[in-house]
Structure formats: C-alpha cells, structure tokens
C-alpha positions in Angstrom: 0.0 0.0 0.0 1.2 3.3 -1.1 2.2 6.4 1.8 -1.2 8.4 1.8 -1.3 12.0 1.7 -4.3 14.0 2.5 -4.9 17.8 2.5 -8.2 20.0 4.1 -7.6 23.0 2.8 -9.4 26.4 1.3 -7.4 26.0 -1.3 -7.2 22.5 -2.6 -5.9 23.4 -5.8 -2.1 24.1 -4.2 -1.8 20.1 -4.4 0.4 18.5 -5.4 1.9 21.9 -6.6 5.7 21.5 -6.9 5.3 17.8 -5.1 3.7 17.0 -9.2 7.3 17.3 -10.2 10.8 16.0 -9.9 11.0 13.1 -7.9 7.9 13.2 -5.9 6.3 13.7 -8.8 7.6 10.2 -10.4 7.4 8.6 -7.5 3.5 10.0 -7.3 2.8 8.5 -10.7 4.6 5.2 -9.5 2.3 5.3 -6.9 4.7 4.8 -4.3 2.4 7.7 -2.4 -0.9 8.8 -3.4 -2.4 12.5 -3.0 -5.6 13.2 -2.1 -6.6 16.9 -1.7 -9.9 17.6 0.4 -11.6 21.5 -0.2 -12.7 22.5 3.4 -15.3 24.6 2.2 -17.5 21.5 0.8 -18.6 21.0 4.6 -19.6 24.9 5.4 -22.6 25.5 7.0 -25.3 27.9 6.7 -27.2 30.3 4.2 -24.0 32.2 3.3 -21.2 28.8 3.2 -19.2 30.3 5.9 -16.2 28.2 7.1 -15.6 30.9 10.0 -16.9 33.2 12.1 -15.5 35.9 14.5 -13.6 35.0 17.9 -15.0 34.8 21.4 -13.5 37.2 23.4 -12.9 39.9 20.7 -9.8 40.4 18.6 -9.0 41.0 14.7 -9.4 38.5 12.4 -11.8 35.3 11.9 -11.7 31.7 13.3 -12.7 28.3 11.6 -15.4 26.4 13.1 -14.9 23.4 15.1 -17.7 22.3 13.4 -16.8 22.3 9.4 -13.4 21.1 10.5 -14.6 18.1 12.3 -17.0 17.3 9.6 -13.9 17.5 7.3 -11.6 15.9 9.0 -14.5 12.6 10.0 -14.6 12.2 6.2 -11.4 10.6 5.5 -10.3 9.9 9.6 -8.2 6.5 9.8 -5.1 5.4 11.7 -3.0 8.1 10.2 -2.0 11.2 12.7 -4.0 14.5 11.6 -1.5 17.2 11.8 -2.4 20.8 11.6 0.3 23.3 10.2 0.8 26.1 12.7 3.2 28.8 13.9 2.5 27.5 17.4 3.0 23.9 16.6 6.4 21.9 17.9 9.3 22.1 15.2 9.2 20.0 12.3 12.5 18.2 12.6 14.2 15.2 10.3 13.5 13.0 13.5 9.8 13.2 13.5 9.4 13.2 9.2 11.5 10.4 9.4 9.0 8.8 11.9 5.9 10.3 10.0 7.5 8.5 6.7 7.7 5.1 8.4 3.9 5.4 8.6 1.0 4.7 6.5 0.8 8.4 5.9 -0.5 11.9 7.1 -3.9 13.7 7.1 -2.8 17.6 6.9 -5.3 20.7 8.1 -4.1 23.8 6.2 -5.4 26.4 9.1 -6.1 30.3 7.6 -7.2 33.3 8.7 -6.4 33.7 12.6 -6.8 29.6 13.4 -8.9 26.7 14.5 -10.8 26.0 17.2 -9.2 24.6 19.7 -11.9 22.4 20.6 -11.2 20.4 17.5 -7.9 20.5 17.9 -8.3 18.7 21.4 -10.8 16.9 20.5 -9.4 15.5 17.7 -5.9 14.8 19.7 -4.5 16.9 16.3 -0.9 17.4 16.5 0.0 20.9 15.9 3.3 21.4 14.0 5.5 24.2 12.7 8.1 24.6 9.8 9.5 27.7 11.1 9.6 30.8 13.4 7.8 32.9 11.3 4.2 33.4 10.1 2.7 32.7 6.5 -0.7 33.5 5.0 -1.6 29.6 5.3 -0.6 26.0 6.2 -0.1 25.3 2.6 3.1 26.0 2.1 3.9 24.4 4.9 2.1 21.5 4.5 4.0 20.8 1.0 7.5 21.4 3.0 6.0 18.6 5.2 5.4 16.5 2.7 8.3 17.4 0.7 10.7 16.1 3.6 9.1 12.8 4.2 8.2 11.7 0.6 12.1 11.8 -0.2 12.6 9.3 2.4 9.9 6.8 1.1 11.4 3.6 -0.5 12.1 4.2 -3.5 12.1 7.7 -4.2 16.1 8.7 -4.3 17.9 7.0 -6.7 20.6 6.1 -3.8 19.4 5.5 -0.6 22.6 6.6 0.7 22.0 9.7 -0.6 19.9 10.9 3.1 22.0 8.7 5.3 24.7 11.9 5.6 23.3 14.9 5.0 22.0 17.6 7.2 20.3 16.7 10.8 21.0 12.6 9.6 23.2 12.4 12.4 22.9 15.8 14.5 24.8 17.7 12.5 24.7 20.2 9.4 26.2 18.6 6.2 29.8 18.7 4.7 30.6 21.1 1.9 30.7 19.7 -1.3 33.0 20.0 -4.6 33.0 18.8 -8.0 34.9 19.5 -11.4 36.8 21.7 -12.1 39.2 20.9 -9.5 40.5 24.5 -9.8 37.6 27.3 -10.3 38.8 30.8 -10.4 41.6 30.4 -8.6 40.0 28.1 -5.9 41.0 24.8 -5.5 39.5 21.7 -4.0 40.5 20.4 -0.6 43.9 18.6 -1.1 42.5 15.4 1.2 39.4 14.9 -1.5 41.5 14.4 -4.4 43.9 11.6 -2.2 41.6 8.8 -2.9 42.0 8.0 1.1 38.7 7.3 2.4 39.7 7.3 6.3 41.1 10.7 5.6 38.3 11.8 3.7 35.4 10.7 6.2 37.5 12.6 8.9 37.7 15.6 6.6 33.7 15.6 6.1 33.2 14.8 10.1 35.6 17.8 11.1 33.8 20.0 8.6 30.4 19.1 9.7 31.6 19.8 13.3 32.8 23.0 12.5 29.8 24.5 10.6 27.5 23.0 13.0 28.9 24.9 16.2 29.5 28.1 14.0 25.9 28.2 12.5 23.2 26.0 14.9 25.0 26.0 18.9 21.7 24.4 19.9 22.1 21.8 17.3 25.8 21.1 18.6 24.4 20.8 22.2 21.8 18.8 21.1 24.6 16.5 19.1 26.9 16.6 22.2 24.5 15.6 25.2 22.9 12.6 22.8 26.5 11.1 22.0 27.4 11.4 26.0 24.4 9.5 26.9 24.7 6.5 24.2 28.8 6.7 25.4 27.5 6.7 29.6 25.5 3.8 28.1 27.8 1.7 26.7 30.2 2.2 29.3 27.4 0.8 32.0 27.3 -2.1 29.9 
C-alpha cells in the first residue's frame, strides 16, 4: 500500500503543486504515495457557506469552526496522525518526518485566517506542528514542506538510498561542503584530502567540517549533538 497524503484546505488546488514534479512527482505517478486533496469549504454551513466566524472574546481576524473542520476531517479519519500546520505547533525536525514517513501516511489541516478552534484540535488529539519561526498566509506551504521532507525518504524515491544517510540533521549535525569538477575554479581549488583517494582521511575531513559548521551556525544543534553522543557513550560504558 502506497504512503497516503491528504490535505483540508481552502485551497485544494495548491496540491500537489511543486510535489507533481521531480522526484515526488515520479514517485506519485509510480504510486509509491498517493495524494488526495480535500476542499474544506465542501462541509460549510449555513445560508451564506461560511467556514468561519468571529472569535470569542474579541480580537482582529476570523476563526474556523470546530464544526466544518470536524465534519472534514470525520470524512477521510483512519489510523494516520491528523496534523495541523501552525506557527505554534512543535518544530518540524528530520526526527519526526523520518518517523511520519515510516507510517502509513499523514492527514494535513491547512489552518487560515487567525486559526482553529481549539476544541477540535483537542478533541481531535490533532498534533499541531511548525516549519519555522515565522508566520505565513496559510498552512499550505507548509504542509508541502512537510510533505516534501518525508516523501524523499519513502522507499524508492532517491535514486541512492545513501543519498539521506549523511546529510544535514541525519546524524545531529549540518552537512559537509561539497566540490566537483573543475578541480580549480577561479583560482580556488578543492581540498587537497578529497583528491587523495584515502577514504579514512576523507570521512575525517567531512566529520571535522560538519563539526565545524555545526557549532559556527546552529550552537543548539551542537548541544543537542553533544549531550545525545554522551548519553549512548555513559550507556555503553554501563554495559
């Protein structure tokens, strides 16, 4: 059975946008993941089809109804997790999309205007995610980065499945730079140790390098890379 992507969305049309091309998109026509766009606005209610109304309490800006978005989201409910794209949400991170690609799929609510319910949200146990620290006009965009991330990862989609086993956040760290021909460009010249043919030397170049840009341009992910390796090394040792 293929990974299953749905979307709930005001704008059903944005799928599967730049995910129709390239290797997701091959791998879409292979059917090695399917795509199945839902338009939240089918399920508004009322005289005037209104998906939202104004918040309790006051404030700028409209809300979606717990209501429309339960009725969407009951529609195509199953044993996949129903995310919702948020500013608010916890951080997407390679750790959980690799976990979220290891499963049969993702439903994915595409909030607008100022959010959802809560009541749905809580209701529905939805698990509220975000790409970034920053705000966008809609969970779109970040639904396809979502997407994006864990549809590379699916069997079969990279030509080597090497290819995600050392690059960025793989192992805790940022990736190694990369070079290829000319071996002189303008007066630059590759790194002497990548032209040796020594692969020990080589793997310690790349390691050093990742260590280097990884304290220089993400501390937190160094810590982070730092206190896991000293609890698997306390473990061993206790063994």
């Amino acid at each position: 059975m293929s990974w299953r992507a749905t979307t709930i969305s005001l704008f059903p049309e944005m799928f599967p946008g730049p995910l129709g091309h390239s290797l997701a998109g091959r791998a879409l026509e292979e059917g090695i993941w399917s795509m199945d766009a839902r338009n939240l606005r089918d399920h508004a209610t009322g005289k005037h089809r209104n998906v939202d109304d104004a918040p309790f309490g006051g404030g700028a800006g409209m809300v979606l109804r717990a209501d429309v978005i339960e009725a969407a989201v009951a529609e195509v409910a199953d044993d996949r997790p129903v995310i919702v794209l948020t500013p608010r949400g916890v951080p997407l991170t390679q750790s959980r999309v690799s976990a979220l690609a290891e499963g049969p799929g993702v439903i994915l609510l595409c909030g607008r205007f100022e959010g959802i319910d809560q009541r749905v949200i809580e209701a529905r146990d939805m698990t509220e995610i975000s790409i970034g620290d920053y705000v966008l006009s809609g969970g779109e965009s970040a639904a396809l980065v979502l997407l994006d991330a864990c549809i590379r990862l699916l069997p079969g989609v990279m030509g080597a499945a090497e290819s995600g086993v050392e690059e960025s956040f793989s192992a805790g760290l940022l990736e190694y730079p990369h070079y290829t021909r000319p071996a002189d460009w303008c007066g630059r010249a590759v790194p002497e140790v990548l032209l040796s043919g020594n692969h020990a030397a080589i793997a310690a170049w790349r390691l050093e390098q990742a260590t280097a840009i990884t304290k220089q341009r993400r501390p937190e992910l160094w810590a982070a890379h730092l206190s896991t390796n000293t609890v698997l090394q306390t473990k061993g040792s206790a063994s």
